[in-house]
C-alpha positions in Angstrom: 134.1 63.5 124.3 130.3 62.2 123.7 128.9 64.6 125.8 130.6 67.8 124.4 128.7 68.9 121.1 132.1 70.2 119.4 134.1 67.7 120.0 131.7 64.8 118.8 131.1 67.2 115.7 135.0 68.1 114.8 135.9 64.0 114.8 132.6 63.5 112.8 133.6 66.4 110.4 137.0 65.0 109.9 135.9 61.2 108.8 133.3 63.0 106.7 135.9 64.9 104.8 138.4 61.9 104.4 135.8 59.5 103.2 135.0 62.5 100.3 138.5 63.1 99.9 139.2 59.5 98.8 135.6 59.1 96.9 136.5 61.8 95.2 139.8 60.1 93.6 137.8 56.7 93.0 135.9 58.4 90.7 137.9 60.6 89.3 140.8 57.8 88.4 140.8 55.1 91.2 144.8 54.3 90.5 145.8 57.8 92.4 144.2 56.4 95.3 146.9 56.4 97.6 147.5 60.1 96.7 144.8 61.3 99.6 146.8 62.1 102.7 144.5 60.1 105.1 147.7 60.1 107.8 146.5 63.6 108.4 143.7 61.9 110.2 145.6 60.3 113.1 148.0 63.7 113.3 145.1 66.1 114.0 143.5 64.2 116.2 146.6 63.4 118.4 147.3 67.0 118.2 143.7 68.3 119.9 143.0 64.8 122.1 145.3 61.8 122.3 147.1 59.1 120.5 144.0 56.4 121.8 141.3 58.7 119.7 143.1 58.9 116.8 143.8 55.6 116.0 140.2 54.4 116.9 139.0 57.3 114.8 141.5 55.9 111.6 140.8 52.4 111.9 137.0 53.6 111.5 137.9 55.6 108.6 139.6 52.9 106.7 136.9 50.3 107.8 134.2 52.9 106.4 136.6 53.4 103.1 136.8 49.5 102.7 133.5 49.7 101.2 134.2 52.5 98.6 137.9 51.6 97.3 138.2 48.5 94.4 141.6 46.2 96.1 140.5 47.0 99.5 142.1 44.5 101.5 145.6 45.8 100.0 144.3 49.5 100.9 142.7 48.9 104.5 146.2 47.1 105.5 148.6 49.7 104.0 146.3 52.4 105.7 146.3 50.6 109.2 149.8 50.2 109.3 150.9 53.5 108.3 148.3 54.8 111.1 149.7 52.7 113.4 153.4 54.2 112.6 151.9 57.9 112.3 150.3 57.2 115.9 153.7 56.1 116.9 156.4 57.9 115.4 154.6 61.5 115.7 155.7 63.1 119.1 155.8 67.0 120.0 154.4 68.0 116.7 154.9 71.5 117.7 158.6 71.2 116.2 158.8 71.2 112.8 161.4 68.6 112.8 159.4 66.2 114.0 157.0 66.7 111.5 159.1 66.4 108.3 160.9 63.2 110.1 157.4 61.3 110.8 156.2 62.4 107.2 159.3 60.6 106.3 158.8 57.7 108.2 155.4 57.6 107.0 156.4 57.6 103.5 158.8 55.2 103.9 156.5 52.6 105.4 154.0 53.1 102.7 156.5 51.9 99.9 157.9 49.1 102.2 154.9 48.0 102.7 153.3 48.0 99.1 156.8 46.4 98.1 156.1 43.5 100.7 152.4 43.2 100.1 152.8 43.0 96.2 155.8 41.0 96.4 153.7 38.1 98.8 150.6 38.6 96.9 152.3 38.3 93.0 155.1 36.3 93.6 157.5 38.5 91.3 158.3 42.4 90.8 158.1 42.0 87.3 154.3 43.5 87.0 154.6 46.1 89.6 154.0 49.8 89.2 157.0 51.7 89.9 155.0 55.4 89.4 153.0 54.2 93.0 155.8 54.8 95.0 155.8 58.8 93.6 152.2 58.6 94.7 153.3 57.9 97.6 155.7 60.3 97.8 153.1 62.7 96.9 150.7 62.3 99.6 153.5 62.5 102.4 154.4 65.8 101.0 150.5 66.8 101.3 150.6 64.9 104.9 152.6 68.2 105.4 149.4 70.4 105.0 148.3 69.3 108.9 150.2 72.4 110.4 148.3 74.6 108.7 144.9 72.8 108.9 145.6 72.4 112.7 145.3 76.5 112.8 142.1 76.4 110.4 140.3 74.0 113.0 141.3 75.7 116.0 140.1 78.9 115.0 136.9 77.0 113.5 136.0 74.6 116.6 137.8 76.6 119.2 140.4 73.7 120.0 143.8 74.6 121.4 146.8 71.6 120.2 150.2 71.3 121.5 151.4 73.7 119.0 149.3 77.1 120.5 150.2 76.0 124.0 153.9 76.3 122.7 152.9 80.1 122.0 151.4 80.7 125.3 154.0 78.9 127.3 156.3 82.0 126.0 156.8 84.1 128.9 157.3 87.1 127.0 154.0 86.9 125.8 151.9 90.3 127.0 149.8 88.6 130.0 152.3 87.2 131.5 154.5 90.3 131.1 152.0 92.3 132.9 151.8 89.5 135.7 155.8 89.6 136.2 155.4 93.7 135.8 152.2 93.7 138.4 153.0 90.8 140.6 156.6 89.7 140.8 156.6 87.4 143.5 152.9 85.5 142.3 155.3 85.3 138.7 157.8 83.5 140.7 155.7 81.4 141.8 154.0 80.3 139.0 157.2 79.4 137.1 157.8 77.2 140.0 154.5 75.3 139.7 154.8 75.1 136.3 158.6 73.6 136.7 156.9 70.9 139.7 153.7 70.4 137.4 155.7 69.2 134.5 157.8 67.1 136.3 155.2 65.5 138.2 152.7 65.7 134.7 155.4 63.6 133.0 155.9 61.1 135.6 152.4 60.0 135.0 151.9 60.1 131.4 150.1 63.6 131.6 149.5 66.3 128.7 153.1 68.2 130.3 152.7 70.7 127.8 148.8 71.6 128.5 149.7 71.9 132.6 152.8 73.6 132.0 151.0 76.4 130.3 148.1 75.8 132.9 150.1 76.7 135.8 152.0 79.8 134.2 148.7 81.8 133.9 147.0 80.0 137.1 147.0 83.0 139.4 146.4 85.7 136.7 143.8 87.4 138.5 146.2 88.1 141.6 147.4 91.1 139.5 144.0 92.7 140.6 144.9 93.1 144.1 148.6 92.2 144.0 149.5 93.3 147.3 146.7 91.1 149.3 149.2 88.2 148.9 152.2 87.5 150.8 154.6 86.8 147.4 154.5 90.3 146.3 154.5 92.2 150.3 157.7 93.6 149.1 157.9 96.4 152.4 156.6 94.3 154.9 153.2 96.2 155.5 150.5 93.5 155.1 146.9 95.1 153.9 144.9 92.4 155.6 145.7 94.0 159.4 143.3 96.1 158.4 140.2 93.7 157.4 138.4 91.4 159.0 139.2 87.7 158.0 136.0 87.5 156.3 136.6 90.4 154.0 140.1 89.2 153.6 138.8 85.7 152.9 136.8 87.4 149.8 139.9 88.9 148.6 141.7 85.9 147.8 138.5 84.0 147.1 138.1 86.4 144.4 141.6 86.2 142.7 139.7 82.7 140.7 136.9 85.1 139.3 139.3 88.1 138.2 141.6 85.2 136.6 139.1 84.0 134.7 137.6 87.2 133.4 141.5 88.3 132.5 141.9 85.4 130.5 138.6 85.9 128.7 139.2 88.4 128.2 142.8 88.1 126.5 141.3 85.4 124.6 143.0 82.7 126.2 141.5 78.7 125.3 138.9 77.2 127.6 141.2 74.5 128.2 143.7 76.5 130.1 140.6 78.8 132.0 140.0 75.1 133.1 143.3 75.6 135.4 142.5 78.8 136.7 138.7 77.7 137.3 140.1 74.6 139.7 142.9 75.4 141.0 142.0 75.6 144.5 138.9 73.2 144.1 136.4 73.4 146.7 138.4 74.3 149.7 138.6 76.6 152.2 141.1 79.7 153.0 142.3 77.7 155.8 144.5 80.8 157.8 141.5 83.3 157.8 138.7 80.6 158.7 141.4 79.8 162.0 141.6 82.8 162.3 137.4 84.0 162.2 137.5 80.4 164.5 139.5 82.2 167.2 137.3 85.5 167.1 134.3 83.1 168.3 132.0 84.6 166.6 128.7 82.7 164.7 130.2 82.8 160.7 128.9 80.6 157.8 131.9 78.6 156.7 131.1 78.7 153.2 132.0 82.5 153.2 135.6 80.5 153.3 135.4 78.2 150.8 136.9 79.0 147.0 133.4 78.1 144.7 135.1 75.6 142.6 134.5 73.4 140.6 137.1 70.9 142.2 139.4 69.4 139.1 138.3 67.1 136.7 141.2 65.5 134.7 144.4 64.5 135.6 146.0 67.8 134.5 144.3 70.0 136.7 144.5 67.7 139.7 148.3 67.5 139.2 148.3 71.8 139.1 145.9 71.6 142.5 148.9 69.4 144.3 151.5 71.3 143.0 150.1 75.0 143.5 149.3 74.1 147.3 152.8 72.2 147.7 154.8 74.9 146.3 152.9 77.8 148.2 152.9 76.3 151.7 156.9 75.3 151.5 157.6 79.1 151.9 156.7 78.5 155.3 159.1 75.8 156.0 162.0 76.4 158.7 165.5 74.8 158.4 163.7 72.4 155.6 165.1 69.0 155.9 164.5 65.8 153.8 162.1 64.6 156.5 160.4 67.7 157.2 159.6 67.9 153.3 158.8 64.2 153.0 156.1 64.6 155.9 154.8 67.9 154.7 153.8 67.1 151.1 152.1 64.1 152.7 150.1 66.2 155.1 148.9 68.2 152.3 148.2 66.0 149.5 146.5 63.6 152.3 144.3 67.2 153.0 142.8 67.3 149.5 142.2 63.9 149.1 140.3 63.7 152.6 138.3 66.7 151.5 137.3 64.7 148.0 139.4 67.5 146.0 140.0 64.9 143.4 137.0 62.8 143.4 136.0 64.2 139.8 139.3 63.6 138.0 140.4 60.5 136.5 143.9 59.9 138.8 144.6 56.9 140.4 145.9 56.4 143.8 148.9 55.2 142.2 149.9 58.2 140.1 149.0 60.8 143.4 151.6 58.4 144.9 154.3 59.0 141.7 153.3 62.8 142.1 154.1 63.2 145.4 157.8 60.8 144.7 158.4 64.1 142.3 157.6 66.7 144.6 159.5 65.4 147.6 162.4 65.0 145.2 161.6 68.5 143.3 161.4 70.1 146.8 164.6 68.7 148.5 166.5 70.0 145.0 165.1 73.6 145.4 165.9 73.6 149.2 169.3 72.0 149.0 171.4 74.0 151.2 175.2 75.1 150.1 178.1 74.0 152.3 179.8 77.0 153.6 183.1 77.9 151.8 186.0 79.3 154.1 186.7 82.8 154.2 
C-alpha cells in the first residue's frame, strides 16, 4: 500500500474528508454530531482493499476526531464499536441486500449502544435525549450514500471494488462475447479456471470474486491467433506443422502481450491486467523447447520463456496453478483418482521448483489447501458415468 502513490493518497483523502465532515457539525451545532456517516469509512475501504485496512484506518479516524468532538470518550467508543460491527457484518457489498441489512445493523448498534452507555454513565433514563436516536437513524440512511461514492472514487483513483468485478464477471459482457465468438474452446477453458480458481481462492481466504473475474479474461489475447492453440483446432489441421518451434514458441509467448493490449484497450482495471500479465510467470513453453531440444541445434533458451513478471499476491498465484492444472488435464488418459492426485502434484511441485511463486504472499500451507481443491475439482469433472443397459 505505502509504496503505491494512489493508494496512500485515496486512504489519506478519505480521513481527511471525515475529520472535515465531523468539524464541520462541531461547529455548526455540536449535538448533530452523530449525524456524519463515519461508517462509510470502514465500507469503502473494505470495498477497494480488505476488512484489516479499514478498521486500522477507522480506529485512526476516531482517535484523530477524539481531539475535535466535546464527550469524546462517549463518541470514540460508540464509533469503534459500530466499526467493528460495519467491519463485521458487511459481506458481498455488491448486493444491495446486504447493504440495507448492515446499515441496519449498524443503526441498531448505535442506539443499543448509546442506550447502554447513557444508562451506565447516568444511572436513570430520565435525562436522556430521545431525538439522538433519529440522529441516528439519519446517518445510517446517509451510510447508504457509499454505493454511489464507491463509483465516484473508482472513476477518480482508478480503483476497481467488488461491485465492478460483479459487472465484468458477466459473460455477456462484449469482450468476453467476442472471446466465446473468436475462440470457443480458449472460452471453455477459461470458465473452467475460473470455476477451479474460486474454489481453490475460497479455500484460502482469497479475494474469490477478483480471481474469478481474473481468470475469465486471462487468455484474452488468444483471440489474436486463435487457431495456434489446441482448444480451438476444431478440423484437426494444426498451424504449428508448418513453423519451427521457435517461431511457434513466439506465438503463444505473445498471446500475454496481445491480452494485455486488448484489455487496455477495452478499458479493463489494472487489477485484472495483473492476471493476464502473470499468468504463466516466468516459465518456459515446455513442448516446443523439447521439441527445439531434439532438433540439436545451438538455441538460447530464453527465446522459450513467457517474460513475466511471475505473480505477486495470492490471487494471481492461485490463477497460475489453476490455469496450468486445468490446461495440462486435457492430456490425461483413462483419468483415475491416482493419476489426478499425482499429476497436480507434479505440476504445482514444477512452479514452485522454478520459484514461480517466490514474489506472492502464499504459504506452503494454502498451495497445500489449493491443490486438496483441485484434486477434488478434477476427479468431479472427470467422474466417469456407469453404463446404462441397452
Amino acid at each position: 500500500m505505502f509504496s503505491n502513490n494512489t493508494k496512500v493518497t485515496f486512504i489519506f483523502f478519505n480521513i481527511v474528508l471525515m475529520v472535515f465532515l465531523t468539524t464541520l457539525v462541531v461547529n455548526f451545532n455540536s449535538s448533530y454530531i452523530y449525524i456524519v456517516p463515519l461508517c462509510i469509512l470502514p465500507l469503502i475501504l473494505k470495498a477497494f482493499f480488505d476488512a484489516r485496512l479499514g478498521l486500522f484506518t477507522h480506529v485512526i479516524t476516531v482517535l484523530l476526531l477524539g481531539f475535535v468532538v466535546a464527550n469524546n470518550y462517549e463518541y470514540m467508543f460508540l464509533q469503534i464499536i459500530a466499526g467493528i460491527v460495519t467491519i463485521l457484518t458487511v459481506s458481498e457489498l455488491y448486493k444491495r441486500a446486504n447493504l440495507f441489512i448492515s446499515v441496519g445493523q449498524i443503526t441498531l448498534i448505535y442506539i443499543i449502544s448509546y442506550f447502554a452507555f447513557f444508562v451506565i454513565h447516568e444511572g436513570s433514563i430520565d435525562s436522556l435525549k430521545w431525538e439522538t436516536f433519529l440522529l441516528f437513524v439519519l446517518c445510517g440512511l446517509a451510510t447508504l450514500f457509499v454505493q454511489p461514492l464507491i463509483y465516484v472514487y473508482e472513476k477518480l483513483f482508478g480503483l476497481v471494488s467488488d461491485v465492478s468485478l460483479l459487472e465484468l464477471s458477466d459473460t455477456n459482457s462484449k469482450l468476453l462475447k467476442e472471446l466465446s465468438d473468436k475462440a470457443p474452446g480458449t472460452f471453455h477453458h477459461s470458465l473452467n479456471v475460473a470455476n477451479l480458481a474460486e474454489a481453490a481462492a475460497n479455500e484460502i481466504g482469497a479475494n474469490t470474486m477478483l480471481v474469478r473475474v481474473g481468470a475469465l479474461y486471462h487468455d484474452i489475447g488468444k483471440m489474436t491467433n486463435p487457431t495456434y492453440f489446441t482448444e480451438n483446432q476444431s478440423t484437426g489441421i494444426n498451424p504449428h506443422d508448418e513453423l519451427s518451434p521457435k517461431e511457434s514458441a513466439q506465438i503463444i509467448i505473445n498471446h500475454v502481450i496481445d491480452g494485455i493490449e486488448l484489455a487496455k484497450k477495452n478499458n479493463l482495471p489494472d487489477r485484472v491486467i495483473d492476471f493476464i500479465r502473470t499468468h504463466h510467470g516466468t516459465s518456459v513453453v515446455y513442448y516446443f523447447y523439447n521439441k527445439q531440444l531434439e532438433a540439436n541445434q545451438d538455441f538460447d533458451a530464453a527465446d522459450f520463456a513467457y517474460n513475466g513478471p511471475n505473480p505477486f499476491s495470492k490471487e494471481t498465484a492461485i490463477l497460475m496453478m489453476c490455469d496450468s492444472v486445468e490446461a495440462a488435464s486435457k492430456s490425461l488418459k483413462d483419468p483415475t483418482s491416482t493419476k489426478i492426485n499425482s499429476f497436480v502434484e507434479t505440476i504445482l511441485s514444477k512452479q514452485m521448483e522454478s520459484n514461480q511463486f517466490l514474489n506472492a504472499n502464499i504459504t506452503f500451507k494454502e498451495i497445500e489447501s489449493i491443490k486438496k481443491v483441485l484434486k477434488q475439482k478434477l476427479a468431479n469433472m472427470y467422474h466417469l458415468r456407469i453404463e446404462y443397459p441397452d
